[in-house]
C-alpha positions in Angstrom: 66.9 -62.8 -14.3 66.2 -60.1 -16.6 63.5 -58.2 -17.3 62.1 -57.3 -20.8 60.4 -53.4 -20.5 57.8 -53.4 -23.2 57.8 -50.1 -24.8 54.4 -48.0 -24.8 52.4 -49.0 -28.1 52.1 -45.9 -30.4 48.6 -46.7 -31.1 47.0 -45.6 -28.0 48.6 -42.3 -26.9 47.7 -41.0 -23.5 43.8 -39.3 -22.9 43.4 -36.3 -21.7 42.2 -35.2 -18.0 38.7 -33.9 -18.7 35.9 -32.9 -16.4 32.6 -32.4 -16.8 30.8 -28.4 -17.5 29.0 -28.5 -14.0 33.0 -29.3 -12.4 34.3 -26.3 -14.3 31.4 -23.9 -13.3 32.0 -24.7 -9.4 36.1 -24.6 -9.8 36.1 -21.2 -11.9 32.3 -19.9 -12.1 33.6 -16.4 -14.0 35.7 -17.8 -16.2 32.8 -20.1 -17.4 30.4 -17.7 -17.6 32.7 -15.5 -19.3 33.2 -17.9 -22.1 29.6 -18.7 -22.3 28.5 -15.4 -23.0 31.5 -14.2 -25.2 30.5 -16.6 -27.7 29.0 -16.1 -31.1 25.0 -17.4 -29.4 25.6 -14.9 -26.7 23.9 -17.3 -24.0 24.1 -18.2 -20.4 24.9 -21.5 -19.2 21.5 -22.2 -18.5 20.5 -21.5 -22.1 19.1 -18.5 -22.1 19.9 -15.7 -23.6 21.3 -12.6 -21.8 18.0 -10.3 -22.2 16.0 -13.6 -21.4 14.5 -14.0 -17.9 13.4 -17.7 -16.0 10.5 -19.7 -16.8 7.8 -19.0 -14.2 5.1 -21.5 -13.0 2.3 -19.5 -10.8 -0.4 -21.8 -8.8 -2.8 -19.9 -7.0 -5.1 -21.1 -4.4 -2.6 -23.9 -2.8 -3.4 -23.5 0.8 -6.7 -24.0 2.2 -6.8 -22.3 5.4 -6.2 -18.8 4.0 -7.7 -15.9 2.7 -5.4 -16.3 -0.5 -2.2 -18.3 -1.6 0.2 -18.9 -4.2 3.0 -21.1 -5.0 5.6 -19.4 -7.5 8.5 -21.1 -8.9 11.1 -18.9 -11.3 13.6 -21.4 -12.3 15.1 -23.1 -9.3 13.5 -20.4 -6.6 10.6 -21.7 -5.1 8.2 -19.5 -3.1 4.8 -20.1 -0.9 2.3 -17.2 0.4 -0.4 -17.1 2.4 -2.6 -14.5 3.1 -5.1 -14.5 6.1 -7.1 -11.6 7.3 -7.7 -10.4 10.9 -9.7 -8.3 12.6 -8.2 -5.2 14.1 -11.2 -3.3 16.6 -10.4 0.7 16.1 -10.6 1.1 20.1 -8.3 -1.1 20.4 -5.8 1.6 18.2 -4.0 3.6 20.3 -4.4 7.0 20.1 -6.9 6.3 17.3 -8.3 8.8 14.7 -9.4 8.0 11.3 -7.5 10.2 9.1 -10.3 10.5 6.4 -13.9 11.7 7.0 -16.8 8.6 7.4 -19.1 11.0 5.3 -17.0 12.5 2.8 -16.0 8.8 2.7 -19.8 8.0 2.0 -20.7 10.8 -0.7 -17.1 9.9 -2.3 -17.7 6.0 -2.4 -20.7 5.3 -1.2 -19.9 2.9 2.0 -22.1 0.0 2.6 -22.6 -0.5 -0.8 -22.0 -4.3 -2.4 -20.3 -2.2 -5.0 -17.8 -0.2 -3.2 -14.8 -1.1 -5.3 -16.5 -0.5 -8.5 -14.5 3.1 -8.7 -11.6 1.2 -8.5 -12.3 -1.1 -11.7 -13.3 2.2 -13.5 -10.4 4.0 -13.2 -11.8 7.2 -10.8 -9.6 6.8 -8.0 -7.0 9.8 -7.7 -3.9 9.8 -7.5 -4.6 12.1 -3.9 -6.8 9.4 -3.0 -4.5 6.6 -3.3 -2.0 8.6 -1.0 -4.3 8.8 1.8 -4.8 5.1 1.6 -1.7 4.5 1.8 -0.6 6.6 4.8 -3.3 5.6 6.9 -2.2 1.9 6.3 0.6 2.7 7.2 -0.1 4.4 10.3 -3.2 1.6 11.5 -0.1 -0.9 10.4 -2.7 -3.1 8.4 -0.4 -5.0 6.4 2.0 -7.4 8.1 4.4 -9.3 5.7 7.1 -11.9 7.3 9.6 -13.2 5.2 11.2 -16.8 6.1 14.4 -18.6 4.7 13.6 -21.9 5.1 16.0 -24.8 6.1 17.2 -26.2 2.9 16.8 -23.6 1.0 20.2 -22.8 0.4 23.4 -24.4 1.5 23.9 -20.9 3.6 21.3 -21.7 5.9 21.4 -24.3 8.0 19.1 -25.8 10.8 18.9 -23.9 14.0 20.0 -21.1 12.9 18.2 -17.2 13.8 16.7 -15.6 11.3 19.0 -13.9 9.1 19.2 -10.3 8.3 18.8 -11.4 4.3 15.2 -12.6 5.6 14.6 -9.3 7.9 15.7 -7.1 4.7 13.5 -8.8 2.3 10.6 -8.5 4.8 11.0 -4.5 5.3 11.6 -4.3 1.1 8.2 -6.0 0.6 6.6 -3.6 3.0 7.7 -0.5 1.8 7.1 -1.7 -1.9 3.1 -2.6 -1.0 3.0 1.3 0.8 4.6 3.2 -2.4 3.1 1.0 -4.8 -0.3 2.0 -3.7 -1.3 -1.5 -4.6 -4.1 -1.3 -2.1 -7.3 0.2 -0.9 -8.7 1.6 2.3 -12.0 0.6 0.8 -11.3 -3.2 1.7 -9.8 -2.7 4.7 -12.7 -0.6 6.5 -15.2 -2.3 8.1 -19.0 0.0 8.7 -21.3 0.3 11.6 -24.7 2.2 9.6 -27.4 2.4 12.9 -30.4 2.2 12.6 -32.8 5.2 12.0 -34.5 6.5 14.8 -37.7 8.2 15.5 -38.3 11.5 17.6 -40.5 10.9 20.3 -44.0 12.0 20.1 -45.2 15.0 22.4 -48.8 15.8 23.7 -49.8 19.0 23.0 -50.7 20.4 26.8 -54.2 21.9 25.1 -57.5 20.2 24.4 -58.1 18.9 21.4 -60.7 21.2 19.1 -63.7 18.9 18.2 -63.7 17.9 14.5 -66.4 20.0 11.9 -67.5 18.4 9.0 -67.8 21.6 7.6 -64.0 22.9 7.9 -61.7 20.7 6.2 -58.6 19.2 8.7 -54.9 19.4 7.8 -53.5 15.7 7.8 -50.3 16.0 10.4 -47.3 15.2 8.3 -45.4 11.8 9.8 -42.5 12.5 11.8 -39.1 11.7 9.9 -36.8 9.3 10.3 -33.3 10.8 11.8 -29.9 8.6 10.0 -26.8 9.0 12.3 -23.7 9.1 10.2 -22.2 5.8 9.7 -18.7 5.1 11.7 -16.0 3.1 11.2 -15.6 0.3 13.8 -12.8 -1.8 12.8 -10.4 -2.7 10.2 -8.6 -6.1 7.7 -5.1 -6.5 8.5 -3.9 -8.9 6.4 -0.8 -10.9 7.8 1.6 -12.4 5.0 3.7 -15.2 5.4 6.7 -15.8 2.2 8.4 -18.9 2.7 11.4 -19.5 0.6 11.2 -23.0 -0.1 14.4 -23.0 -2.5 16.6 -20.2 -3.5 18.5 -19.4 -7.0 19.3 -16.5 -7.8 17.8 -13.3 -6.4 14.8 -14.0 -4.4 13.1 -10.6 -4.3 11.1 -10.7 -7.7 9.9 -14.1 -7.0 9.0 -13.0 -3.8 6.8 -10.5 -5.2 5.8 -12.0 -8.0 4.0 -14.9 -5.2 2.9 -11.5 -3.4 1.0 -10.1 -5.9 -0.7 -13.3 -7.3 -2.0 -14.6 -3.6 -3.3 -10.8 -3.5 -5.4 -11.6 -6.3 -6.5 -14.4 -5.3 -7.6 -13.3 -1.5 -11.1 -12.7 -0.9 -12.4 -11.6 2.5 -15.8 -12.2 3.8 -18.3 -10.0 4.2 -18.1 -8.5 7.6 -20.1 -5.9 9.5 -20.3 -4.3 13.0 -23.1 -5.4 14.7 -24.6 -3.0 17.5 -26.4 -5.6 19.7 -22.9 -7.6 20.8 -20.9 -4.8 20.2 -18.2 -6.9 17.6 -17.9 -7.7 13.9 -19.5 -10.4 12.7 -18.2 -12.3 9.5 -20.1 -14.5 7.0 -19.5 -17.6 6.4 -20.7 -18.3 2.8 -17.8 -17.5 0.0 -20.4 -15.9 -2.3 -21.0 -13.1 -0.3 -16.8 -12.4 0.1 -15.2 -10.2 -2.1 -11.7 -9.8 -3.9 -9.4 -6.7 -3.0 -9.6 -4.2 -5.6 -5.8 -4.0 -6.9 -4.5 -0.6 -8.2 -2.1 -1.9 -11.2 -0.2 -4.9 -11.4 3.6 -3.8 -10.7 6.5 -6.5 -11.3 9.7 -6.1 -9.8 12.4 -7.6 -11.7 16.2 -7.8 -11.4 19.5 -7.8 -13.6 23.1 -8.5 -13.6 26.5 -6.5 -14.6 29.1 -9.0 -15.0 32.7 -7.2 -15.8 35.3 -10.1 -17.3 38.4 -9.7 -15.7 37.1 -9.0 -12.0 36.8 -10.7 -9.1 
């Protein structure tokens, strides 16, 4: 029995295979881009233009059990930090010397004062100054930043895995950036010890006292003054900084620092002092009497591309 073929109807010619744009930027990313930015609107795939950088969204004061936090996301990058200050005792220092002078530190800034940082927010700090600060935080190693990749991330990192040298490199960038920055001041960082003023003792004169005449007036004996000991410095903030890469998209160094720099303004240490009767530094509890670090600028690290059609 034969059969009949019915030939293809003229009407309804063939589709064409297409895919959709997210298919085509995973099979040939460089070609896509490429074509993106060679058009006549100049823009990325994302829709921005090529001098255009991400949308940020900062949130300060997430976390409640530090000093000062942040939560910065820069398009699909994500990034918490936490800021908590510790105590670090100078004998415990090894090899410890201060590498300014407690009273040139005194006539220049006026230690002990509620208003130490007020040379700060006037602009009187030098630029010598600012060196010194950051040298001898460097050398006491007062700031301790740890960056962490976390699982998820990225689908590079995956659970159980050590911690990557990417992680280790963006922790040592961070520090060095916070030391030639300059972004901080010793003047937070120092904790005082003033004592108390003390009396000399009294003597007794080894001769008798002259009886009194109401005729020959008596020279008043001028009270004995008070002797002030130089104030020293007893111990130190170290602030330890955790950065947790909760997704990652792109570079991750400027949102890095840009959660940095916003959970450094928002820390605020509490008032702490060196108290001579238990020999150790005693911090208050109430918020008002903590203070905000004095911050020298406001720098923002930033990245950028070179993308070369053609290359691979």
């Amino acid at each position: 029995m034969a059969t009949q073929i019915q030939p293809l109807s003229s009407s309804n010619p063939p589709q064409p295979l297409s895919f959709p744009p997210s298919h085509f930027a995973k099979l040939a990313p460089r070609s896509y881009l490429h074509a993106h930015l060679s058009s006549s609107s100049s823009r990325r795939p994302s829709g921005r233009l090529q001098h255009e950088s991400r949308r940020q969204h900062i949130n300060t004061g997430s976390l409640t059990h530090c000093h000062g936090s942040a939560v910065v996301r820069t398009g699909d990058t994500a990034v918490v930090c936490g800021i908590r200050g510790e105590i670090l005792n100078a004998s415990d220092v090894v090899d410890y010397r201060p590498l300014s002078n407690p009273p040139e530190l005194e006539t220049r800034y006026g230690a002990g004062n509620s208003t130490l940082s007020s040379v700060l927010h006037n602009g009187e700090r030098t630029r010598q100054a600012r060196r010194e600060d950051a040298e001898e935080m460097a050398y006491l190693n007062l700031l301790v930043p740890n960056v962490e990749l976390s699982t998820g991330c990225s689908p590079s990192y995956i659970p159980g895995s050590a911690p990557s040298t990417e992680a280790q490199s963006l922790s040592h960038r961070v520090l060095t950036l916070l030391h030639t920055s300059q972004l901080l001041s010793m003047d937070d960082m120092r904790i005082w010890y003033h004592p108390p003023p003390t009396s000399p003792s009294l003597t007794t004169p080894s001769s008798a006292p002259t009886p009194m005449s109401l005729d020959v007036p008596q020279k008043s004996t001028p009270a004995p003054e008070e002797k002030t000991q130089q104030p020293e410095i007893k111990a130190y903030w170290t602030l330890h900084i955790t950065l947790l890469v909760l997704s990652l998209s792109g570079p991750a160094f400027p949102t890095i620092w840009t959660a940095l720099v916003a959970a450094l303004r928002n820390t605020r240490l509490p008032k702490a002092w060196w108290d001579g009767d238990t020999a150790s530094v005693l911090c208050s509890p109430l918020r008002c009497e903590s203070s905000a670090l004095a911050l020298n600028g406001l720098p923002v690290a930033t990245g950028f591309g070179v993308f070369e059609a053609g290359k691979e």
